[in-house]
N, C-alpha and C positions, 0 to 999 in steps of 0.2 A: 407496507410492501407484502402483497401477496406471497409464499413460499411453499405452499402443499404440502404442510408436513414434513419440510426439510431442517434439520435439527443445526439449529443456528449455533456456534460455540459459545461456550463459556470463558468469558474472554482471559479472565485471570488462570485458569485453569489450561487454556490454551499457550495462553503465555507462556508460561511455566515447561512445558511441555515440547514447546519448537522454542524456546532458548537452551532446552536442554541437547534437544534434535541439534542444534548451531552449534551447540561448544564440542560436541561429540565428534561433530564434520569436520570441523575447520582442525580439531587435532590430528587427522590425515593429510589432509590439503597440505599443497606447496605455499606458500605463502605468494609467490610471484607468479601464479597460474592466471593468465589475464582472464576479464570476465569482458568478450567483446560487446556485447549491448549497453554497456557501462563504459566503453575505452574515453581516457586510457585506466581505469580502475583495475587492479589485480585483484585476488582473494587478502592480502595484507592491506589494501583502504579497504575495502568491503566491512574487512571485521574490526576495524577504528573506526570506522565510521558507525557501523552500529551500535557499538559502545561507548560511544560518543551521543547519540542518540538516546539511548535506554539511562545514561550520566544525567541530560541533560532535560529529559521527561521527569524525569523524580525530583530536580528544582524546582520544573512547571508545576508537577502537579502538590508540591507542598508549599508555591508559592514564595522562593528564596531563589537567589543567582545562583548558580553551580559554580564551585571552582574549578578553572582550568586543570586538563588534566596533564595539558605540558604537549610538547613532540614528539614526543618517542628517542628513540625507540622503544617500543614494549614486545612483551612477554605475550602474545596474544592471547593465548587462551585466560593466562593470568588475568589480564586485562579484561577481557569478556567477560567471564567469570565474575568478575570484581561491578562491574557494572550492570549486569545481567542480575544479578542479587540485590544490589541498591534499590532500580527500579520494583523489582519486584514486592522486594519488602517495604517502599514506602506505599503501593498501593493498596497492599495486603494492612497494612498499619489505617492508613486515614479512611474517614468516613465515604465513602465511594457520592455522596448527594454534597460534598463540603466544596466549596470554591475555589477553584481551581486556575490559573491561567491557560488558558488552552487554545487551540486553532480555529476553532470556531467562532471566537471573537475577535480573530483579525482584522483590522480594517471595517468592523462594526462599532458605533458611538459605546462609550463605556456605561451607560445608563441601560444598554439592551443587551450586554453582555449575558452569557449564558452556561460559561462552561465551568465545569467540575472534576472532579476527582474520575469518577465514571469515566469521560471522555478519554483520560490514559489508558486503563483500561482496554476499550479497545483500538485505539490506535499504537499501543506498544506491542498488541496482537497479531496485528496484522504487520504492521513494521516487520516483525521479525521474519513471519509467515514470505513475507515476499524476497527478503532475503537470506531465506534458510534456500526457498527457490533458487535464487541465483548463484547461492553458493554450490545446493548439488548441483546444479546442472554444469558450471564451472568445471568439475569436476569429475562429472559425466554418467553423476548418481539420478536415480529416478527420488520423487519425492510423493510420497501417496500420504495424501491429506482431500476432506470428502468434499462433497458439493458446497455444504453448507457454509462450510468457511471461505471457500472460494467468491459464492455468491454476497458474502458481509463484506467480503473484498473490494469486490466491483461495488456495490451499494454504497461504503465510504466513498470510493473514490467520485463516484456521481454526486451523492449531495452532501461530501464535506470536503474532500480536496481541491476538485477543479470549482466550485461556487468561490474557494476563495484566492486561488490563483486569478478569479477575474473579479473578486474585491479588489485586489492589490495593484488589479495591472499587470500582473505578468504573464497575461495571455489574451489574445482576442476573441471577442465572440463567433465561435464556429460557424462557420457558413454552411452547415448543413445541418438539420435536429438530428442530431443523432441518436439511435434509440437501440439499449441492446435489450433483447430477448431469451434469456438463457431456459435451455429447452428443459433442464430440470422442475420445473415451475412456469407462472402464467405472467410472473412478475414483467414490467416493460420497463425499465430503467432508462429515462432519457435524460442527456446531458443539458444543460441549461445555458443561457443566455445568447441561442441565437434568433432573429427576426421571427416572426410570428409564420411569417412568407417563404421560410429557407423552406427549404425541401426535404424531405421525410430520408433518412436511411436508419435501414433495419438491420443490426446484426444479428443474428439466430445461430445458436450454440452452445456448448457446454458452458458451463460458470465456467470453470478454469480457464478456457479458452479466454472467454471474453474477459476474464479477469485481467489477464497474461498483458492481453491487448492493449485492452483501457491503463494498466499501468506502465507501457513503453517495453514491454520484456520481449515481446515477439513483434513482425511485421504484419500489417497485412497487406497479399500482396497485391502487387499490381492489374492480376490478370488471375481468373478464376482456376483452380490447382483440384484435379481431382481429388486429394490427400485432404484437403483444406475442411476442419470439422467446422468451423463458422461458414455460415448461409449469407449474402450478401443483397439484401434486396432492398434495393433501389441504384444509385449511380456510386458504386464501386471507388470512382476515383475522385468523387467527393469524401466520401469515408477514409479514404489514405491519405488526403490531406489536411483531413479535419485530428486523425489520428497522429500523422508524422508532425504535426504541429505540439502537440505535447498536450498533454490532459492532467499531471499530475507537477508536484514539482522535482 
């Protein structure tokens, strides 16, 4: 992926960094502040489920079941905390090249399996990244993190989340090539598996934007918005429903 010189994160280092960003937030947050693009989710599943998640990445990536960690109620920031450190320091610990179970060999035969240590890495980076997002903004905090990371955002979600949401089946092949364009770079990010035939639509925009997008955080809308920083060029309302159908899980 072409990027022009745009300084792609350091994922362990990033990690580290917007988990510290989460625990810091969520100790202001109301706990039952809904988060409506998630409903019915509040900021209290938000932050068990992402330690939940960060629990459940450091089995994967060391290769062992995780023990439940029960129902709650919890201590959230306790909890976070407690989980946020697990993850961290198993992949700070294992060989980042060592064998991993990981999401990129879902639904792939286990003889072409691929995934590592590395792959938590950056996907417990972004994990977080996206709902440190939806936590400030829950809340009604701005979040300033650069391009670069934005853009490894949307790049996962193109060719390692939605490729395996249509391993698995739990999604159909888009009926439109979708293709985003983020105008900090030359990069052309197109989404996979639709007919060779479908028809071209181009989103042109910020990473963030199309980050936002591609991962279900924002709409897009129906009808062209003066305000609107993404570019829509081709049929608009093939793009909202290749969108409102879901690209991630």
């Amino acid at each position: 992926m072409a990027t022009d010189g745009i300084r792609q994160p350091d994922h362990l280092a990033a990690l580290a960094d917007w988990q510290a960003q989460f625990l810091e937030t969520l100790r202001r947050a109301d706990p039952a502040t809904p988060i409506p693009w998630l409903a019915p989710w509040t900021v209290e599943k938000l932050v068990v489920h992402l330690a939940r998640v960060h629990h459940w990445a450091a089995g994967q990536a060391r290769r062992v079941q995780e023990e439940p960690l029960g129902r709650g109620p919890f201590d959230l920031p306790e909890l976070y905390a407690a989980c946020a450190l697990e993850v961290r320091e198993a992949l700070a610990e294992l060989d980042p090249d060592a064998r991993a179970w990981a999401l990129v060999d879902d639904g792939v035969p286990r003889a072409e399996h691929t995934g590592t240590v590395r792959f938590w890495h950056r996907r417990q980076a972004l994990e977080t990244l996206v709902h440190l997002w939806d936590l400030r903004t829950a809340i009604g905090e701005p979040l300033d993190v650069d391009a670069g990371a934005w853009l490894d955002c949307l790049d996962e979600l193109v060719t390692v989340m939605h490729p395996r949401q249509l391993r698995l089946g739990r999604v159909e092949a888009p009926a439109a090539r979708l293709v985003f364009a983020p105008t900090e770079t030359d990069a052309r990010l197109e989404i996979t598996g639709s007919a060779p035939s479908s028809p071209e639509v181009v989103l042109a925009g910020p990473a963030r934007s199309l980050a936002l997008l591609a991962w279900g955080r924002v709409p897009l809308a129906a009808a062209a918005d003066a305000d609107d920083d993404v570019e829509v060029r081709g049929d608009r309302a093939l793009a909202v429903a290749v969108l409102g159908a879901g690209l991630a899980p």
